[in-house]
LONUKE-801218 format. One line per 3 residues: number of its first residue (from 0); for each residue y, x negated, z negated of N, C-alpha, C. Coordinates in steps of 0.1 Angstrom, whole numbers. Atoms other than C-alpha are relative to their C-alpha. Example, Ala and Ser with C-alpha at 12.3 -4.5 7.8 and 13.67 -1.06 7.14 Angstrom:
2
0 = -12 -9 0 -45 -123 -78 12 -9 0  -11 9 0 -11 -137 -71 11 8 -8
This chain:
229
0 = -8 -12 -2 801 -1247 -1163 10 -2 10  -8 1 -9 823 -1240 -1135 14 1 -3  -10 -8 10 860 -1244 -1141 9 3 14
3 = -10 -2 -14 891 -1234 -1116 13 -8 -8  -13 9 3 924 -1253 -1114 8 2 -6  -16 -6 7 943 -1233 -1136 -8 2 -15
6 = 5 0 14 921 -1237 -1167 10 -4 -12  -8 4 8 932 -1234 -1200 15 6 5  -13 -4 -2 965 -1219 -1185 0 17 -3
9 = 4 -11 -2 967 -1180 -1196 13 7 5  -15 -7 0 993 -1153 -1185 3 9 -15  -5 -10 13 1007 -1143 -1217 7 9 2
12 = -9 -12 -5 1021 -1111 -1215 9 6 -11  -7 -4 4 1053 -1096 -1229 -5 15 -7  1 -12 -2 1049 -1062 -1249 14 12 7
15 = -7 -14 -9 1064 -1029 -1229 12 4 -11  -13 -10 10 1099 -1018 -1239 -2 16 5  4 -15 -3 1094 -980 -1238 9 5 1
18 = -10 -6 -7 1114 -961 -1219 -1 16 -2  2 -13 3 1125 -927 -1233 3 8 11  -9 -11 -9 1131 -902 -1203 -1 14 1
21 = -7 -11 9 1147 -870 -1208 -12 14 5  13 -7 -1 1122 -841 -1208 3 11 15  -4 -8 -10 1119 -817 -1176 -7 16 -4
24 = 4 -8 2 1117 -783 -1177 -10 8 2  9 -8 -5 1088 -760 -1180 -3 12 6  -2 -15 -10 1081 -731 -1154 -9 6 -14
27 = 4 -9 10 1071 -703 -1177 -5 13 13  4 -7 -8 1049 -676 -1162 -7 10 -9  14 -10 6 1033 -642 -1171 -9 5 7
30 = 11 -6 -8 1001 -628 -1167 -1 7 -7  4 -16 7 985 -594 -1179 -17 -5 -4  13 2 3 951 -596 -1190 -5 15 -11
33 = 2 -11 11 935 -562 -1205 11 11 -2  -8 -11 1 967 -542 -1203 10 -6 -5  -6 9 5 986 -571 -1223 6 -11 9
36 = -2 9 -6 1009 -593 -1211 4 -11 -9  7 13 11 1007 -630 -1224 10 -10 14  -4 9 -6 1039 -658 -1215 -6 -16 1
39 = 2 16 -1 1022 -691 -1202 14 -11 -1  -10 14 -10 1044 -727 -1198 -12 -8 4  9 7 -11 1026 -747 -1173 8 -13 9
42 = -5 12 -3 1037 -785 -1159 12 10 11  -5 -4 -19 1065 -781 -1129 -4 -7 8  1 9 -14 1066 -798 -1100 1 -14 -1
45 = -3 16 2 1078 -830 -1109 -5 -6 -10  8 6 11 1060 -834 -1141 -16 -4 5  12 1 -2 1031 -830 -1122 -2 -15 10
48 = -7 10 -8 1044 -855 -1094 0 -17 -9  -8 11 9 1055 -879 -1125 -17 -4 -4  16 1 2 1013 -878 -1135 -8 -11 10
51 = 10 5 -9 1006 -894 -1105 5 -15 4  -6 18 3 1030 -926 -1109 -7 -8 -8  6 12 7 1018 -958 -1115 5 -2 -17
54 = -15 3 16 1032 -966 -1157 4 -12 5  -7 16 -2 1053 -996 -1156 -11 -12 -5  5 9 6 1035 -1030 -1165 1 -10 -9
57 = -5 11 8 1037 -1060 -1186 3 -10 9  -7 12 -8 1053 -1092 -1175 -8 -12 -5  4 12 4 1037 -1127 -1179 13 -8 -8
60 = -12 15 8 1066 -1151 -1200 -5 -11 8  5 10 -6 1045 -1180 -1182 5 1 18  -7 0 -8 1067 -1178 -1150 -6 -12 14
63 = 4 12 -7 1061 -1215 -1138 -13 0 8  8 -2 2 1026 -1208 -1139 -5 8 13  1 -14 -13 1025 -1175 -1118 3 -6 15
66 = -6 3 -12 1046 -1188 -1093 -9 -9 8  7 8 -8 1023 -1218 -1084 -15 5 4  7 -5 -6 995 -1196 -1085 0 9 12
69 = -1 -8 -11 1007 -1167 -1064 5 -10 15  -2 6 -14 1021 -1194 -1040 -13 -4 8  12 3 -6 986 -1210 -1033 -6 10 5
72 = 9 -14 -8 970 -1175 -1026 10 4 12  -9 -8 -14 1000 -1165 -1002 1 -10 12  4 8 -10 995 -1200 -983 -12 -2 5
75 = 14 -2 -6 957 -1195 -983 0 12 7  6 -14 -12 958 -1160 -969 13 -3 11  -5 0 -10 984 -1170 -944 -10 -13 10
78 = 8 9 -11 960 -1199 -930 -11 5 -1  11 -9 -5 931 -1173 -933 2 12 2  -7 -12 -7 946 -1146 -920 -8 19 -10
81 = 0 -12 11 944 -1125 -955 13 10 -3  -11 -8 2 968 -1104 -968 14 -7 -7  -8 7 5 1000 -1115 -976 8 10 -12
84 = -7 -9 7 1012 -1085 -995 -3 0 -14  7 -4 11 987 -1078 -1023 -8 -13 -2  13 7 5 965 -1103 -1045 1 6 -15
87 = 7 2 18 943 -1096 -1077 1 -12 -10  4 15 8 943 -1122 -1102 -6 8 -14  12 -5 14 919 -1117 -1132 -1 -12 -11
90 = -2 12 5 931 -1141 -1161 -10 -1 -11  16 -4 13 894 -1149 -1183 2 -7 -12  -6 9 16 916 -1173 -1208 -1 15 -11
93 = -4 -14 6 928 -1135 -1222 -11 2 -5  4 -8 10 910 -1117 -1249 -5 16 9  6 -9 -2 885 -1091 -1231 7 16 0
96 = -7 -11 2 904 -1065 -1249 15 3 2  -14 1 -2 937 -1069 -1233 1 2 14  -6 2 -13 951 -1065 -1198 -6 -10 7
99 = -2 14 1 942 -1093 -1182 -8 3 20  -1 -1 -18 935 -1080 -1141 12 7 3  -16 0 -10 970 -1081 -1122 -4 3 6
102 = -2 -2 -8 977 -1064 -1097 12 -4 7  -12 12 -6 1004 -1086 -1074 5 1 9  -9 -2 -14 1029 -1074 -1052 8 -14 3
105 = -2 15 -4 1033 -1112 -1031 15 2 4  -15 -1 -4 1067 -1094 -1016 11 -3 -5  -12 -8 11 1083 -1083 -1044 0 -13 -8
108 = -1 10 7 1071 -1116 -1064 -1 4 -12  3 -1 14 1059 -1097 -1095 -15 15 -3  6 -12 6 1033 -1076 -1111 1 10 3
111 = -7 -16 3 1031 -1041 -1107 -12 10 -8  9 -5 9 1001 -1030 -1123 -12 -10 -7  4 10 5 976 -1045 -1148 -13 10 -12
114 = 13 -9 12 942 -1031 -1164 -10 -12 -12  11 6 1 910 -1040 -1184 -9 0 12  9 3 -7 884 -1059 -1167 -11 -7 -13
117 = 3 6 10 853 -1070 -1183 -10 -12 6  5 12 -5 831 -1104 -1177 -18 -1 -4  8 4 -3 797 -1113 -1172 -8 -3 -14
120 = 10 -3 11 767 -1109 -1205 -7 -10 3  10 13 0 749 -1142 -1191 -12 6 1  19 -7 1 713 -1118 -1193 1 -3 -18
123 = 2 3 12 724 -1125 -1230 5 17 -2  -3 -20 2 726 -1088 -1250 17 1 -5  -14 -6 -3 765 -1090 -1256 8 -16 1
126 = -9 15 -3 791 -1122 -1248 13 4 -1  -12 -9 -2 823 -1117 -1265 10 -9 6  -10 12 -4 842 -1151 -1251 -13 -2 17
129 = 7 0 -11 832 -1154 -1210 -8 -13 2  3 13 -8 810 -1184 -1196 -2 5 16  -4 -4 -12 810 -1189 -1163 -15 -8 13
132 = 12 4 -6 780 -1194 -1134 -4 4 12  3 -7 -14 771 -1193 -1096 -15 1 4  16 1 -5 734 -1192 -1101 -4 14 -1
135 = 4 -12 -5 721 -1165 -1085 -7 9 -11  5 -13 8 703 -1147 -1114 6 -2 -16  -8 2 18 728 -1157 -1146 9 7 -3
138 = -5 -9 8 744 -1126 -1147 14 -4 -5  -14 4 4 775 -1145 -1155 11 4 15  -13 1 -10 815 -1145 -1141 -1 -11 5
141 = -1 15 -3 820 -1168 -1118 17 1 5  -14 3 -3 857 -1182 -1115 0 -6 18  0 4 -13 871 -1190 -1080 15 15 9
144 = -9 -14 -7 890 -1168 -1052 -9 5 9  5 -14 -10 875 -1137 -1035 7 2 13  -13 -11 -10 883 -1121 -1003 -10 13 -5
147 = 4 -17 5 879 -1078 -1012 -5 -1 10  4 -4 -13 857 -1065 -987 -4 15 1  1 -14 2 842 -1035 -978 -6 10 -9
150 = 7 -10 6 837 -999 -995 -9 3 2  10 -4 -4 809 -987 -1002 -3 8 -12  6 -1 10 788 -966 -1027 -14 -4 -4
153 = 12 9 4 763 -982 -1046 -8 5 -13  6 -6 13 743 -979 -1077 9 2 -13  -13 -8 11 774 -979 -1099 12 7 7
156 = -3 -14 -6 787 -953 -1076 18 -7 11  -6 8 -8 821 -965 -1057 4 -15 -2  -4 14 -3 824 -1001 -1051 7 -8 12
159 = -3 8 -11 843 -1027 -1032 -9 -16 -2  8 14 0 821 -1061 -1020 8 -11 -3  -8 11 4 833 -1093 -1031 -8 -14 7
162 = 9 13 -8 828 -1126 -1008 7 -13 -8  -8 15 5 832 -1160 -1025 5 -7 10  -8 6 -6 856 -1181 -1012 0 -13 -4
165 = 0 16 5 848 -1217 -1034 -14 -1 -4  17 4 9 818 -1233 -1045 -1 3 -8  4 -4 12 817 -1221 -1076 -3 13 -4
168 = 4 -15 2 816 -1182 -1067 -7 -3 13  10 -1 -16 794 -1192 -1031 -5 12 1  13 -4 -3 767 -1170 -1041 4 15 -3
171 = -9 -15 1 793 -1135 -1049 -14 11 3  3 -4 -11 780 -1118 -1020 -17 -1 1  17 2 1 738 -1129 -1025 1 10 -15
174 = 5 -4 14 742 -1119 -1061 7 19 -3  -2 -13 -2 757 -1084 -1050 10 -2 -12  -9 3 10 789 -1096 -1078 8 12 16
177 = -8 -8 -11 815 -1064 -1063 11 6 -14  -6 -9 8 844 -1044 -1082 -4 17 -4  -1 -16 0 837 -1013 -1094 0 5 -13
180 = -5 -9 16 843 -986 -1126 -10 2 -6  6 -7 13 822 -976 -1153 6 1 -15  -6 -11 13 826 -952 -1185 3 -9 -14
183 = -3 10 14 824 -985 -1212 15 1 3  -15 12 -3 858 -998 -1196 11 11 -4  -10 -10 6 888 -974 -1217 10 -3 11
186 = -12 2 -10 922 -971 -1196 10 -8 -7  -9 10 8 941 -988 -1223 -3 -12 -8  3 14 3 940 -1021 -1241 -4 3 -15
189 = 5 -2 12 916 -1020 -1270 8 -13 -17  -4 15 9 928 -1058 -1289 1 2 -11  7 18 -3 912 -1072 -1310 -13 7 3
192 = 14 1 -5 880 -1053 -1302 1 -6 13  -4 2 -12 867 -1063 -1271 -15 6 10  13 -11 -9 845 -1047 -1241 -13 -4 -1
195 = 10 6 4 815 -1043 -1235 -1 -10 17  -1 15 -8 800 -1072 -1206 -6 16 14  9 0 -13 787 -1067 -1166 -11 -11 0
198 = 10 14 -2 761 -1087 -1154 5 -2 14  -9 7 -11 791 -1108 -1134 6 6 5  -11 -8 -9 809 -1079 -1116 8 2 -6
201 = -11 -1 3 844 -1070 -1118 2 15 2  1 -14 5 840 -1042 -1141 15 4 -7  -12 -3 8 870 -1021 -1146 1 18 -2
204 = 2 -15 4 878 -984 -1158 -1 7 16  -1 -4 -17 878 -955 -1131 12 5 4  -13 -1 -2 913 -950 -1132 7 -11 9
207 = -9 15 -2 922 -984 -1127 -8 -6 14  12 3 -14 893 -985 -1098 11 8 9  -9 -5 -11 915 -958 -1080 12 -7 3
210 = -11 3 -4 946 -976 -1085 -1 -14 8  3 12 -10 929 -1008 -1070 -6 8 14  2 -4 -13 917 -987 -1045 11 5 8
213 = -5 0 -11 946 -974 -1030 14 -12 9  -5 10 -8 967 -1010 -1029 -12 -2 13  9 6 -10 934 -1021 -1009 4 10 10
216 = -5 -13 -14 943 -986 -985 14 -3 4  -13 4 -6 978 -1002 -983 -1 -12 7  7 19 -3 966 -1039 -975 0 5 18
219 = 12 5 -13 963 -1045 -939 -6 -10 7  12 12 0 944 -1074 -943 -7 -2 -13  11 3 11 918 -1083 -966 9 -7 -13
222 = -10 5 11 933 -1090 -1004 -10 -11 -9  3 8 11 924 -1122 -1026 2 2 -10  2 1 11 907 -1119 -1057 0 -9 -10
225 = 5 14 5 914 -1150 -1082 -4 1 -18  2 -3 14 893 -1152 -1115 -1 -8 -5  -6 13 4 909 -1181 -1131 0 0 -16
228 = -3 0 12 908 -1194 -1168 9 -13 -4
């Protein structure tokens, strides 16, 4: 089994203090219908506005941890001329049904968003703990670092390509392993159930597909993917 250097290390994550904010007012409107008239309320402007913000994220407690990871991907994409802004990290220690793909603002030096992802069925009919494998037809995750590459639509409808970057994901890119959404993957964290599998791609909701898709529209260089346990 293939492992990466950060095995055994997970990002444990803090739960969300929830933040009450104060309600905004609803436009109220009438219409007639039939000779009757009938008062709607309907979002305003800024509720609708507020719909379209990221929610806040969780934090890792494991600090030390993060740091030496995000450092190594911000000095690999500076001697491969990747992005220094944005990296993914996809932690497969984590429990299926939890958070566990970061999204990683390198600037700012912390998290900003964080979904379900799910991992690789082996060609077996369900796998609820990942193994991991770069042989071209085993349907498993394979650990390592990505560079994102390009969009495209595919048979599970929008995707981004994924190129291995270590010997242990070489064959990414042969084995068509890419990110992209489907309807199993819920928007919130199921725990303790847990998803259902890919065969190896980095399957995530289609919400969380858009919100990886428009850091990559902010990126302007190619962003590292690392799926570490």
């Amino acid at each position: 089994m293939e492992k990466s250097s950060f095995e055994n290390k997970s990002l444990a994550v803090k739960k969300e203090t929830k933040v009450v904010k104060p309600k905004k007012k609803k436009q109220k409107i009438k219409t007639t219908t039939a000779g009757k008239t009938k008062t709607e309320t309907v979002p305003s402007k800024d509720e609708e506005e507020d719909d379209e913000k990221e929610e806040p994220t969780t934090s890792p407690e494991n600090a030390t941890i993060l740091n030496i990871l995000t450092k190594k991907i911000n000095n690999y994409s500076i001697q491969n001329d990747l992005s220094t802004e944005y990296c993914f990290l996809v932690d497969m220690s984590l429990p299926s049904g939890r958070n566990r793909f970061f999204i990683y603002d390198l600037k700012k030096n912390t998290i900003i968003n964080s979904g379900l992802v799910s991992h690789g069925s082996c060609n077996e009919t369900f796998l609820a703990r990942p193994r991991f494998s770069n042989a071209t037809s085993s349907g498993c995750s394979s650990l390592g670092k990505y560079k994102v590459g390009e969009f495209y639509k595919g048979k599970y409808g929008k995707s981004f390509r994924l190129y291995g970057l270590d010997d242990c994901n070489s064959n990414a890119y042969k084995r068509a392993v890419v990110i992209h959404g489907f309807d199993c993957i819920p928007d919130k964290e199921i725990y303790p159930r847990v998803l259902c599998n890919s065969f190896g791609c980095v399957m995530v909701s289609y919400n969380f597909f858009d919100k990886i898709s428009r850091i990559i529209g902010k990126s302007g260089k190619p962003i590292v993917l690392w799926i570490y346990q």
